[in-house]
C-alpha positions in Angstrom: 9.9 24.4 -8.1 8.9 20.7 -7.4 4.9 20.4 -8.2 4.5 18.7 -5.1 5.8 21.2 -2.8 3.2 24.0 -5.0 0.1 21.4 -4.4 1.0 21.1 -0.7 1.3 24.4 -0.2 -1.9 25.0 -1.7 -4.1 23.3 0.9 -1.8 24.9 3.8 -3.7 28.1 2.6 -6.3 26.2 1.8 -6.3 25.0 5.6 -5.4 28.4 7.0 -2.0 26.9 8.3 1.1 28.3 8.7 3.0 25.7 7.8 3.1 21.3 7.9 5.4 19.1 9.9 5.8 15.8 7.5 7.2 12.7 10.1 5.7 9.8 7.9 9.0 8.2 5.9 6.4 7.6 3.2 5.3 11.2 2.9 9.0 12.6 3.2 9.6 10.3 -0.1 6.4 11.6 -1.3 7.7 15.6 -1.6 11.8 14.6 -1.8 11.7 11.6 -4.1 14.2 10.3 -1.3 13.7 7.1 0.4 17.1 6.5 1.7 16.0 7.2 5.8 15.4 4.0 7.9 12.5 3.3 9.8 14.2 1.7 12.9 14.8 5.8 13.9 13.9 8.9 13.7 16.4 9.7 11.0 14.4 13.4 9.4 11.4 15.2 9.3 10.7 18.2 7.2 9.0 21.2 8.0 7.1 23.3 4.7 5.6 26.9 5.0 4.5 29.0 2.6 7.8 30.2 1.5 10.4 27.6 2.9 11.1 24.3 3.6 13.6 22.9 5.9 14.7 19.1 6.7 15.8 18.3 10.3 18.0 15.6 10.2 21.5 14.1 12.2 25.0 15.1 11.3 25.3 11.8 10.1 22.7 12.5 6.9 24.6 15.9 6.3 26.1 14.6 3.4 22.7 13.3 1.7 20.9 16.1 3.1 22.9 18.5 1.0 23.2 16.0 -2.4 19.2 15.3 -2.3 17.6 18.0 -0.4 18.8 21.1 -2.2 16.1 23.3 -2.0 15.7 22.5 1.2 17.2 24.8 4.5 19.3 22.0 6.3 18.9 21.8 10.3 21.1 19.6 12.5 19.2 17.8 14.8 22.2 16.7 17.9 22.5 17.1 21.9 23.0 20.6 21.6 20.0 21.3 19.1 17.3 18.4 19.8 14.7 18.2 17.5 11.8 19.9 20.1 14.1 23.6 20.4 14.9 23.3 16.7 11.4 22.9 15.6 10.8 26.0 18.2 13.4 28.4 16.7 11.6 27.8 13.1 8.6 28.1 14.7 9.5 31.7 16.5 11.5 32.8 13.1 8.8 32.4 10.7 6.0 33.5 13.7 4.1 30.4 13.2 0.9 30.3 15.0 -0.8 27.4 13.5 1.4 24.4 12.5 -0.4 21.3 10.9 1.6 17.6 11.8 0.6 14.0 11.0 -1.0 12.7 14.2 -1.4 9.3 12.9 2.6 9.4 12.6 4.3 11.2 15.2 4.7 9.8 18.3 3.1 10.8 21.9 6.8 11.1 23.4 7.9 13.9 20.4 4.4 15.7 20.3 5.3 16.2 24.2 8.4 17.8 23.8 7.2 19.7 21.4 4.4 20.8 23.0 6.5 21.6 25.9 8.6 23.8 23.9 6.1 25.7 21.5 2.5 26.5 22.9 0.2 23.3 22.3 -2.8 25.5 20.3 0.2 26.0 18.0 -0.1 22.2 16.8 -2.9 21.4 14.7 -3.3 17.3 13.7 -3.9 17.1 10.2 -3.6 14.3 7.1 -2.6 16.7 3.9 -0.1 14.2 2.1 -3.1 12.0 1.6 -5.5 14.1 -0.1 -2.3 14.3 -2.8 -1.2 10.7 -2.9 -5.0 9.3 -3.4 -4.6 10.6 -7.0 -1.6 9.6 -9.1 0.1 10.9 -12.0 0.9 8.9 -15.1 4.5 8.5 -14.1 3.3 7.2 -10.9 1.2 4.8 -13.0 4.1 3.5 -14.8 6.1 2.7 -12.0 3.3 0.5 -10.5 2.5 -1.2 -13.7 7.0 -1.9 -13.6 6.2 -2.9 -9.9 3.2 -5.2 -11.0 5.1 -6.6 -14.2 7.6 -8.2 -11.8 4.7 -9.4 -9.4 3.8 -11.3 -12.3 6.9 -12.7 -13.2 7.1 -13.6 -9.3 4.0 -15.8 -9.7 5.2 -17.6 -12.7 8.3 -18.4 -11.1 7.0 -19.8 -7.2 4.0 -21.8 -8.1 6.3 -23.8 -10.3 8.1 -24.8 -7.1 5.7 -26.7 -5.4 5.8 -29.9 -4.7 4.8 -32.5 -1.5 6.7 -32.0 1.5 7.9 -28.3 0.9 7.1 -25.6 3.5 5.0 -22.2 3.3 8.1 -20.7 5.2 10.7 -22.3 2.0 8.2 -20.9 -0.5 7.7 -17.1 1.3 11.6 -17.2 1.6 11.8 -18.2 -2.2 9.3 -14.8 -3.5 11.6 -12.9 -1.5 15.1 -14.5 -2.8 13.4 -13.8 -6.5 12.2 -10.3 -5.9 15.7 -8.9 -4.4 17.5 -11.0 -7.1 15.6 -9.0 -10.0 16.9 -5.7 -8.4 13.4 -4.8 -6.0 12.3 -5.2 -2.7 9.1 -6.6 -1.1 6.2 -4.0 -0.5 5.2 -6.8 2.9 6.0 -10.2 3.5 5.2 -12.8 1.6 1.8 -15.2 2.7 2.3 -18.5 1.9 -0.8 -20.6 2.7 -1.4 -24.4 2.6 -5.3 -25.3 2.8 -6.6 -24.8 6.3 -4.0 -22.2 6.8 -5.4 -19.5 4.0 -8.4 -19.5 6.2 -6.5 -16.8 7.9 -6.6 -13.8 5.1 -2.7 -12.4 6.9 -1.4 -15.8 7.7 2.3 -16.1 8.6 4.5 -18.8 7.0 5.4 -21.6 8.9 7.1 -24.9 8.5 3.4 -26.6 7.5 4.2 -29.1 4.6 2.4 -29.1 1.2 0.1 -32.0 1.1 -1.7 -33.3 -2.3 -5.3 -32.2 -3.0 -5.4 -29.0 -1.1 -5.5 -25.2 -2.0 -2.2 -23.0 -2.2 -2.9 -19.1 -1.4 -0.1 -16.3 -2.1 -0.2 -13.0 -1.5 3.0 -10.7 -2.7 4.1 -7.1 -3.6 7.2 -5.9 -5.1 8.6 -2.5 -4.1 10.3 -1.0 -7.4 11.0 2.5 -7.3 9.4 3.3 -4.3 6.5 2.2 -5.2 4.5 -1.3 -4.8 2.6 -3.8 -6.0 0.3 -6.9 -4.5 -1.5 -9.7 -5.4 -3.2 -13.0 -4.5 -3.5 -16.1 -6.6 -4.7 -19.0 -5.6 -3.9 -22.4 -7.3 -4.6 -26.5 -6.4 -2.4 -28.9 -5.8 -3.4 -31.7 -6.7 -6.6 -32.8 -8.3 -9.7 -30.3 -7.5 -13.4 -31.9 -6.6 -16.2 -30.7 -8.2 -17.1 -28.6 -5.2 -13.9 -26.9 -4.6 -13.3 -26.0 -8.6 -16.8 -24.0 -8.1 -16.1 -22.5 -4.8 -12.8 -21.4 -7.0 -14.9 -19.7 -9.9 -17.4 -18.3 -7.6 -14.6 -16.1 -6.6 -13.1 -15.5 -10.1 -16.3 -14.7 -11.1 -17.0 -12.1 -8.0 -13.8 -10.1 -8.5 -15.4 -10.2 -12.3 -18.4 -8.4 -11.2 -16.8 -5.7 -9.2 -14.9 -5.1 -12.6 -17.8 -5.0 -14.7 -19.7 -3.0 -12.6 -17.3 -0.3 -11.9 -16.3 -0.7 -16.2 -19.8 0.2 -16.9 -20.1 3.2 -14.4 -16.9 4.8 -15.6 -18.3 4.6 -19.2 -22.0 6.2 -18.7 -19.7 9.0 -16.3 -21.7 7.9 -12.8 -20.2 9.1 -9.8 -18.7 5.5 -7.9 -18.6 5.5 -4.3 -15.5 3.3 -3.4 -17.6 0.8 -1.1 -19.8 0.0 -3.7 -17.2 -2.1 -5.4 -16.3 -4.7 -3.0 -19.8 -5.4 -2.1 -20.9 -6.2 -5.5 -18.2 -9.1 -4.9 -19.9 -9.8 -1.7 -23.7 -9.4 -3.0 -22.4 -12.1 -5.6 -20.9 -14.8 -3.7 -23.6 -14.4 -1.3 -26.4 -14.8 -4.2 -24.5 -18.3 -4.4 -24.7 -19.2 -1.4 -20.8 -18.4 -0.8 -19.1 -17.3 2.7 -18.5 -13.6 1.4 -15.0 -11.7 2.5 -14.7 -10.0 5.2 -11.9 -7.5 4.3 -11.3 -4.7 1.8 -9.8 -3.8 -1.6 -7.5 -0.9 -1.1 -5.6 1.7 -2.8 -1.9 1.3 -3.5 1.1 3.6 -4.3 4.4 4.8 -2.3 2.4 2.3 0.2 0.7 -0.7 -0.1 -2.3 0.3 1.6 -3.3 3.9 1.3 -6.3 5.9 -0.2 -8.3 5.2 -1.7 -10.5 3.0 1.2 -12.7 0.8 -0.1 -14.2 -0.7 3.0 -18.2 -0.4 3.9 -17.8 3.1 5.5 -15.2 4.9 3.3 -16.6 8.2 1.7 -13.9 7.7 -0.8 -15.4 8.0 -4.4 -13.5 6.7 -7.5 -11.5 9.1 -10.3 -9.0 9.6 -12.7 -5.3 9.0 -11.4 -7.1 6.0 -8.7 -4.9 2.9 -8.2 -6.3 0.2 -6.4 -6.7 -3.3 -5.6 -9.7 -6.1 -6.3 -9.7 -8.8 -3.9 -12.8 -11.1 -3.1 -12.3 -13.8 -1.6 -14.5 -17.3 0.7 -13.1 -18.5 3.7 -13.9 -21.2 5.8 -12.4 -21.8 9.0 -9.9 -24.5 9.1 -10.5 -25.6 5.9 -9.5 -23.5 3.4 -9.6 -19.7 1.8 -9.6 -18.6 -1.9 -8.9 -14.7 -2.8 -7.8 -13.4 -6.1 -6.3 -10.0 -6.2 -5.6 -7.8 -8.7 -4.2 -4.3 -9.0 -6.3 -1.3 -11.3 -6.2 2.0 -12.5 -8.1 4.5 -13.7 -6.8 7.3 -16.3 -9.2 8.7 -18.8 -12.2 7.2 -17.3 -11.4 4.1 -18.1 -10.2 0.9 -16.0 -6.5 -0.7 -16.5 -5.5 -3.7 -15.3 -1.7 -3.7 -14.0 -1.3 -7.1 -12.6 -1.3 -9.7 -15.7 -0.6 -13.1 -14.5 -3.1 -15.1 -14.8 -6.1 -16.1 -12.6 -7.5 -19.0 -14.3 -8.3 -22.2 -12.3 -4.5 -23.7 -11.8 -4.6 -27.4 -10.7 -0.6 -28.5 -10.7 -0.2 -32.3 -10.5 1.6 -33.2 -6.8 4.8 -34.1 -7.1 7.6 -35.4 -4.9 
């Protein structure tokens, strides 16, 4: 029996449910190990009780459906069967009265029809996959350290490419080429960000040229296995002034202190609440005097942002099987913006670095 399917059907009891509707793509690849449905449609959804568990999918996934889904009761979703009366007939057969399904997923056109089929009360919006994914299994690990080690790779490759008069949009399109050439996928598109521009934490590329003596931000994930990696580095092009080489180390040095911090907790066993650790980073830079960041660190896996949060509010609190990113970052409207991110683990209490490449102060002479 897949271990997943056991733990989810653990906290259906655990919830008093009947049963779980999974619509999220990322979640179906979660329980199946299959990632092969497209996100442009509605191409499955699977339905798990306490006993069974069916997948609802079109004729035209018949094929895969009985290849990768086994163990699971196959449902025809077409014309004469739409998705709404199939989901009722399971629902009648196996006299489901409470039915959990991922609000933050479905959309307000299918919970309608279903709710027009089934009585609403039957329907009860719930986030299950998530209390499961927050905490991953060595495996899991492994595959984003492989998702990280090409990440790294990716780094040493593009900032080697820069030179005056090339374009964020040349360089993005260039981390992609690379990626997809070493046999992955990106986990979100590449940010590409020439000095004013990285102001902006989620810039988009454009055709802005690289000019001498101004900062170079990337941020990039690899999607390997299903599951991603990210990171930002920042380099110079050009030669650095005193100012901007400290406004670079004041950064290094913050994403240091998160690290440190949450090192030293892990080792005296100290319950971490997750927002603690981005606002050492921000207590830091702001002891300096520094702009601090405005954004979060956040956990990684099948996604590249899931649990666990880090942001001021979360309730989140860190443990074993936690993989996560550290970001600080300064930014300074149209001038410039410097983050360093790196991606960490956490298996027998201690912290593990995945992403290696390396975050020291680059300065890369400007070429033509």
């Amino acid at each position: 029996m897949n271990p997943r399917l056991q733990k989810l059907r653990k906290l259906i009891s655990e919830e008093k449910l009947d049963g779980v509707l999974i619509s999220s793509l990322t979640n179906i690849t979660y329980v199946s190990d299959f990632s092969g449905f497209t996100t442009e449609d509605r191409d499955a959804y699977l339905l798990i009780t306490k006993k069974k568990q069916y997948i609802f999918t079109h004729p035209i996934y018949k094929e895969v459906a009985e290849k990768d889904f086994k163990d699971f009761i196959l449902v025809e979703m077409k014309r004469s069967n739409p998705f709404s009366q199939a989901v009722k007939h399971i629902v009648e057969k196996e006299n489901i009265n409470k039915l959990g399904f991922e609000a933050f997923d479905l959309t307000v056109n299918d919970f309608e029809k279903l709710t027009k089929e089934t009585n609403k009360k039957t329907f009860v919006p719930v986030d299950l996959l998530s209390k499961l994914r927050i905490i991953k299994d060595s495996k899991e690990i492994q595959k984003i350290k492989a998702a990280c080690e090409l990440g790294d790779k990716t780094f040493t490759f593009i900032y080697k490419k820069l030179k005056t008069g090339i374009t964020e949009k040349e360089l993005a399109v260039e981390i992609e080429y690379f990626i997809k050439r070493n046999g992955a996928d990106i986990s979100f598109d590449p940010i590409v960000a020439f000095g004013p521009n990285a102001s902006q934490p989620h810039h988009i590329p454009d055709h802005t040229k690289l000019k001498k003596n101004n900062f170079v931000l990337f941020d990039f994930g690899t999607k390997l296995n299903n599951y991603c990696s990210d990171m930002t580095r920042t380099v110079f092009f050009g030669k650095a002034t005193k100012e901007q080489s400290e406004l670079y180390h004041a950064v290094l040095h913050a994403q240091q202190a998160s690290v440190d911090y949450l090192k030293i907790e892990l080792k005296n066993k100290r319950i971490v609440q997750a927002s603690t650790i981005d606002q050492v980073g921000r207590d830091y830079l702001t002891s300096l005097g520094v702009s601090p960041f405005n954004h979060s660190s956040h956990g990684i896996g099948l996604n590249v942002h899931e649990s666990p949060r880090l942001y001021p509010s979360s309730n989140d609190t860190m443990t074993n099987g936690m993989v996560f990113s550290i970001e600080p970052g300064t930014y300074e409207p149209g001038k410039y913006g410097i983050r360093i991110e790196d991606i960490f683990a956490i298996e027998n209490e201690k912290l593990l670095q995945l992403t290696k490449a390396p975050s020291n102060f680059i300065e890369i002479k400007s070429t033509s």
